[in-house]
C-alpha positions as a printed NumPy array, in Angstrom:
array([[-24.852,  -6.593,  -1.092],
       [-21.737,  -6.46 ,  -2.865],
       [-18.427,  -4.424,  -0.894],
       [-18.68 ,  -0.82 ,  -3.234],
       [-22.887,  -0.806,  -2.207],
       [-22.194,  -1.229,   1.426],
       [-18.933,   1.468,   1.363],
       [-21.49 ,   3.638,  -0.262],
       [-24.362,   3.346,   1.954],
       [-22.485,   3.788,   5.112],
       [-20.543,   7.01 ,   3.905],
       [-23.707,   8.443,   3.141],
       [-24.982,   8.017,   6.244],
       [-21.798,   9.872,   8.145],
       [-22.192,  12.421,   5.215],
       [-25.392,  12.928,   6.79 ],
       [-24.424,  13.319,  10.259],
       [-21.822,  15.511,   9.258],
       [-24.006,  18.115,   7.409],
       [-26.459,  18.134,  10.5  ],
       [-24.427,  21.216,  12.351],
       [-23.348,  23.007,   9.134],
       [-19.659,  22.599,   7.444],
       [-16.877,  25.462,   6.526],
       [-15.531,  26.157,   3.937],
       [-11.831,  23.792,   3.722],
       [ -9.235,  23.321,   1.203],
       [ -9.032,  20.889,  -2.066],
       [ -6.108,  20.248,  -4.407],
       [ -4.976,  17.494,  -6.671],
       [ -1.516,  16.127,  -6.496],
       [  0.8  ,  14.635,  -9.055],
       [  3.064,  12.3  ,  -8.381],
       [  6.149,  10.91 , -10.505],
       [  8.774,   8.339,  -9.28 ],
       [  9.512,   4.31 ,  -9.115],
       [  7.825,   1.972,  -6.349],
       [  8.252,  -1.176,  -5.342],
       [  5.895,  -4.7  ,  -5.769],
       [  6.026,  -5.997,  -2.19 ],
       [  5.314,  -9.556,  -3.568],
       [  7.668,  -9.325,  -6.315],
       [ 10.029,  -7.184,  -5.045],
       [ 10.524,  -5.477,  -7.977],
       [ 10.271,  -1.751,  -9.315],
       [  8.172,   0.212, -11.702],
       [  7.636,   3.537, -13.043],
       [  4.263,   4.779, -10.963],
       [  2.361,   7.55 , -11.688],
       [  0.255,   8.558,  -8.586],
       [ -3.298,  11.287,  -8.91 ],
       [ -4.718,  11.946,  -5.598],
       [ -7.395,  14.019,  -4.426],
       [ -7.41 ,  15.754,  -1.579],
       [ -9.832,  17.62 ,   1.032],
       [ -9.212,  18.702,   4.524],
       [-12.386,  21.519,   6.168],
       [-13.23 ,  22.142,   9.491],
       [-16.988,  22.055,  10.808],
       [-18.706,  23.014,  13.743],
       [-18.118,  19.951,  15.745],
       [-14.508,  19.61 ,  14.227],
       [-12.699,  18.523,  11.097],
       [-12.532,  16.361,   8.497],
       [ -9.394,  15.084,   6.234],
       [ -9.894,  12.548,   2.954],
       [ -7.712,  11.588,  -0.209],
       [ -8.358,   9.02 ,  -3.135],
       [ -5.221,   7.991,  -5.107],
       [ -5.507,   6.913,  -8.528],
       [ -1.777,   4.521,  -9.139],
       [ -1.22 ,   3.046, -12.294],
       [  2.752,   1.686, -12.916],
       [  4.289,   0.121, -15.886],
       [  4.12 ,  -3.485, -14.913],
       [  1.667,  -5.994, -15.867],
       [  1.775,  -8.142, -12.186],
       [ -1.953,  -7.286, -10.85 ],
       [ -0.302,  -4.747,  -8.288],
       [ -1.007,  -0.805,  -8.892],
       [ -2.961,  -1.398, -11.942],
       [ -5.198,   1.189, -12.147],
       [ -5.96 ,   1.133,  -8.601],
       [ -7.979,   3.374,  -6.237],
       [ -7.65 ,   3.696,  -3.079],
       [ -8.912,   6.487,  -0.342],
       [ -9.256,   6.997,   3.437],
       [-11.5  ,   9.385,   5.241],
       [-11.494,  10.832,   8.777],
       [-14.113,  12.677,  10.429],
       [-13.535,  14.099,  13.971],
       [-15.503,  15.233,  16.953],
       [-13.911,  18.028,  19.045],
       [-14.052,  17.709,  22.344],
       [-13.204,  21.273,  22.622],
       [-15.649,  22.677,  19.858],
       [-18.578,  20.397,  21.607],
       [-17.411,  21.505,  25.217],
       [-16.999,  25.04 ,  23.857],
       [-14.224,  24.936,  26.422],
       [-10.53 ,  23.954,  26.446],
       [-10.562,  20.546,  27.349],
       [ -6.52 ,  20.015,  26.307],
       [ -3.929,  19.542,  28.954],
       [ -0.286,  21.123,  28.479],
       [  0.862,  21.747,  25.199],
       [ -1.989,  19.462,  24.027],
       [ -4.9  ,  22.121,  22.924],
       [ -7.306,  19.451,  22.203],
       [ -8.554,  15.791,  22.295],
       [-10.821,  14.482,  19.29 ],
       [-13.111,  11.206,  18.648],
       [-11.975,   9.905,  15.153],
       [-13.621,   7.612,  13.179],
       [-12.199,   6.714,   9.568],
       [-12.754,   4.456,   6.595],
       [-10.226,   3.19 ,   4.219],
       [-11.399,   1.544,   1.012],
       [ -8.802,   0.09 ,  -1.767],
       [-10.572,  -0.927,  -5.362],
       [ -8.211,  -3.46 ,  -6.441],
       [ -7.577,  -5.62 ,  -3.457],
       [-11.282,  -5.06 ,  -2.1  ],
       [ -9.703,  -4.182,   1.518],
       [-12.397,  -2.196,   3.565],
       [-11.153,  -1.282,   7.04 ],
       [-13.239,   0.896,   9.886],
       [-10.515,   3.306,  11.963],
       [-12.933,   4.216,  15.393],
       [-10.389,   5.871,  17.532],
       [ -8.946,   9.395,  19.386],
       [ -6.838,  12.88 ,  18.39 ],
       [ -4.394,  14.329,  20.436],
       [ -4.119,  17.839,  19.051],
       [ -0.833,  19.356,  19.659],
       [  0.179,  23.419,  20.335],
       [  3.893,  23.104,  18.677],
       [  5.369,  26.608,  17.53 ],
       [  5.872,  26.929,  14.021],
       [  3.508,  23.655,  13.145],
       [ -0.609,  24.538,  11.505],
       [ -1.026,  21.215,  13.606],
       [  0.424,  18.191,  14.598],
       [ -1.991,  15.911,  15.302],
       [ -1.57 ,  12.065,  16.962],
       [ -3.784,   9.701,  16.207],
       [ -4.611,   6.249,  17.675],
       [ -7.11 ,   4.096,  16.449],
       [ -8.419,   0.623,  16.254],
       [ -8.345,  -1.127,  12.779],
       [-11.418,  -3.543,  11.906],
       [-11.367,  -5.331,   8.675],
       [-14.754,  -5.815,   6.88 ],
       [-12.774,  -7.037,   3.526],
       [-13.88 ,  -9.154,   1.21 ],
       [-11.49 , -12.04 ,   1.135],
       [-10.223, -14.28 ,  -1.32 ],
       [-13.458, -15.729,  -1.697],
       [-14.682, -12.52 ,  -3.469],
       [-11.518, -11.566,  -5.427],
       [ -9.983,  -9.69 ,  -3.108],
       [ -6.673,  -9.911,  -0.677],
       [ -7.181, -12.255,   2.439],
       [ -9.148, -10.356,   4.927],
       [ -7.484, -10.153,   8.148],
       [ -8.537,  -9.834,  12.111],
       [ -8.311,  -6.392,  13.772],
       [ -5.621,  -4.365,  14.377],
       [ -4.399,  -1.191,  15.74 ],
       [ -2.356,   2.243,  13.926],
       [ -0.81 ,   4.778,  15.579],
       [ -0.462,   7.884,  13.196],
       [  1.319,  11.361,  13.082],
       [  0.544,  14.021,  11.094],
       [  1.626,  17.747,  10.376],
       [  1.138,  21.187,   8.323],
       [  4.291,  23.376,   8.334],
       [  5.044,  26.835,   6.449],
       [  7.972,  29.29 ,   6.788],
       [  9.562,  32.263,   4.315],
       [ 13.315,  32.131,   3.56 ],
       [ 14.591,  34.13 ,   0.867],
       [ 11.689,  35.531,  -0.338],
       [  9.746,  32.016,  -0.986],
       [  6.976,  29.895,   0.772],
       [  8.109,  26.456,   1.704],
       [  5.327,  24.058,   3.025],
       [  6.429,  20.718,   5.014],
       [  3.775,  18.427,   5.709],
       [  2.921,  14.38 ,   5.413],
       [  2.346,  11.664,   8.155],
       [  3.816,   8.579,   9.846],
       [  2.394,   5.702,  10.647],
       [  2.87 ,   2.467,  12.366],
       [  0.236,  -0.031,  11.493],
       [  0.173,  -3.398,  13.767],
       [  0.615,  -7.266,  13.036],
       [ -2.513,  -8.819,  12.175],
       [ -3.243, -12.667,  10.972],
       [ -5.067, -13.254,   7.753],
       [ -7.932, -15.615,   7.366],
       [ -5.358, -18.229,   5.909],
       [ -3.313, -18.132,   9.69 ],
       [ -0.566, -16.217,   8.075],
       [  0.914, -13.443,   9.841],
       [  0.802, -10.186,   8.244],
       [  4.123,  -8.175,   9.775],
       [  3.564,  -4.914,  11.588],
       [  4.95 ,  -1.92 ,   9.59 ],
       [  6.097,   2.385,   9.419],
       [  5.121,   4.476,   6.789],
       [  6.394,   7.765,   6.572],
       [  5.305,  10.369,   3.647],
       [  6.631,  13.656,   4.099],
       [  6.629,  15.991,   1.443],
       [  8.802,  19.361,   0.841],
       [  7.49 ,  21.76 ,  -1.752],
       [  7.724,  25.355,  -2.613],
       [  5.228,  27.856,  -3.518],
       [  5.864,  28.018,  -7.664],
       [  3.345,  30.112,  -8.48 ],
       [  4.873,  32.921,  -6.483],
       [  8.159,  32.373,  -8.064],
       [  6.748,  32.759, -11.344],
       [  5.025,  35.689, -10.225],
       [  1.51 ,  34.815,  -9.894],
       [ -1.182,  34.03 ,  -7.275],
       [  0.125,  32.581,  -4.468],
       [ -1.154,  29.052,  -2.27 ],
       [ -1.649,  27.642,  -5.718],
       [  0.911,  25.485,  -7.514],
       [  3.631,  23.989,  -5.437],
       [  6.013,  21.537,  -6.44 ],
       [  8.992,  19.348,  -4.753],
       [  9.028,  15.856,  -3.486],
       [  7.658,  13.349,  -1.475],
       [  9.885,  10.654,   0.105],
       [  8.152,   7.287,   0.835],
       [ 10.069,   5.337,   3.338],
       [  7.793,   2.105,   3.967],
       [  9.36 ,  -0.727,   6.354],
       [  7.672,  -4.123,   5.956],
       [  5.568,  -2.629,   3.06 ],
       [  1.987,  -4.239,   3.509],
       [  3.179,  -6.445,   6.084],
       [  5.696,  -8.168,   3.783],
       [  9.153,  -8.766,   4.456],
       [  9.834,  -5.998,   1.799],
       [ 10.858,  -2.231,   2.223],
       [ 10.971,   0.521,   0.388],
       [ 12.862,   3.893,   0.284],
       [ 12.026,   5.968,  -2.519],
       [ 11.924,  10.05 ,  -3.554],
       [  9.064,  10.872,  -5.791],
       [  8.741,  14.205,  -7.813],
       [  5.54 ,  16.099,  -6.542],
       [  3.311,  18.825,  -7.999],
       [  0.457,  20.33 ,  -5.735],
       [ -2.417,  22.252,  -7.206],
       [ -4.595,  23.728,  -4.58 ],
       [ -7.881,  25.024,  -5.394]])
């Protein structure tokens, strides 16, 4: 069973489990973004253009969040070519299954997380089982901390892909922000991460590294005097020590359009 046949087959079967108690309606939008990125093994830069799609919805148990990029750049080195790449995150509630508070301080609730991530061109396939802290911070939607357990089920180099790796373990924050200020709608949101050193099936160590990806935009569609909560626009800045475990790191602004469905 080749690694797209498997991906699909389990997904389906959490799709299923997460249908059982009925889902909400959530929130979809595509994002476009323009700017120059860096070849960790090269260590060189290229125009990217970067398409993602994006879905966050609550359910009755608790939430889910997913993305897909689509990055294509303008160099011919077998990095970013046309590659896709996604991650998925369904959560259990403790407090939604409880039907209780089950938080403690200004934490308002803990979560089970589980989580695939899935990347075409290297044929890296990684399980994230793990837990939510769900944090009660004025002016934040959420801010959410995650820690999880990374297992690789990659392919290898055997199969075309990047060296699969033993487990490791990421530690991720994440956050929704909004505010008005002189008569506009500014949203601040993105996540951090710090992602553990692992060893690849060759006995190579693969460095531990932060990624950070906040993004600033403004509501555009309300300056231009339509609906609302529909086009945004700004940036996102990419600051990415040890970029996939390499040596390399990369600092670099990106222009950002947001169309929310």
């Amino acid at each position: 069973m080749n690694l797209t046949r498997r991906l699909y087959g389990e997904l389906s079967a959490v799709l299923l489990l997460l249908a059982a108690p009925g889902t909400a309606a959530g929130q979809t939008e595509f994002q476009l973004q323009l700017g120059k990125l860096t070849n960790p093994f090269t260590d060189t830069r290229h125009g990217t253009t970067v398409v993602t799609f994006q879905n966050a919805a609550q359910w009755s148990w608790g939430d889910h969040f997913m993305f897909f990029d689509y990055t294509a750049d303008g160099g011919n080195d077998a990095f970013n070519e046309k590659d896709l790449y996604g991650e998925w995150y369904p959560s259990l509630s403790l407090g939604k299954i409880s039907g209780s508070r089950v938080g403690l301080g200004p934490i308002r609730d803990f979560a089970l997380l589980g989580g695939v991530n899935y990347g075409s061109q290297a044929k890296v396939l990684k399980y994230t089982p793990g837990f939510r802290a769900s944090w009660d911070i004025p002016g934040f939607i959420f801010l959410n901390t995650d820690f999880a357990r990374l297992v690789d089920a990659s392919s290898g180099v055997d199969n075309g892909g990047a060296p699969a790796t033993d487990n490791g373990w990421m530690f991720d924050v994440n956050w929704l922000a909004t505010w008005e200020m002189l008569g506009q709608t500014f949203t601040f949101t993105g996540h951090a991460e710090y992602i553990s050193a692992v060893t690849d099936e060759f006995g190579d160590e693969v460095r531990a590294w932060i990624l950070a990806q906040p993004q600033l935009t403004v509501d555009v569609g309300r300056i231009l005097g339509g609906d609302g909560g529909r086009l945004m626009s700004g940036i996102e800045y990419q600051y990415w020590r040890n970029k996939l475990g390499t040596g390399v790191s990369e600092s670099a602004v990106q222009f950002l359009v947001v169309w929310r469905l």
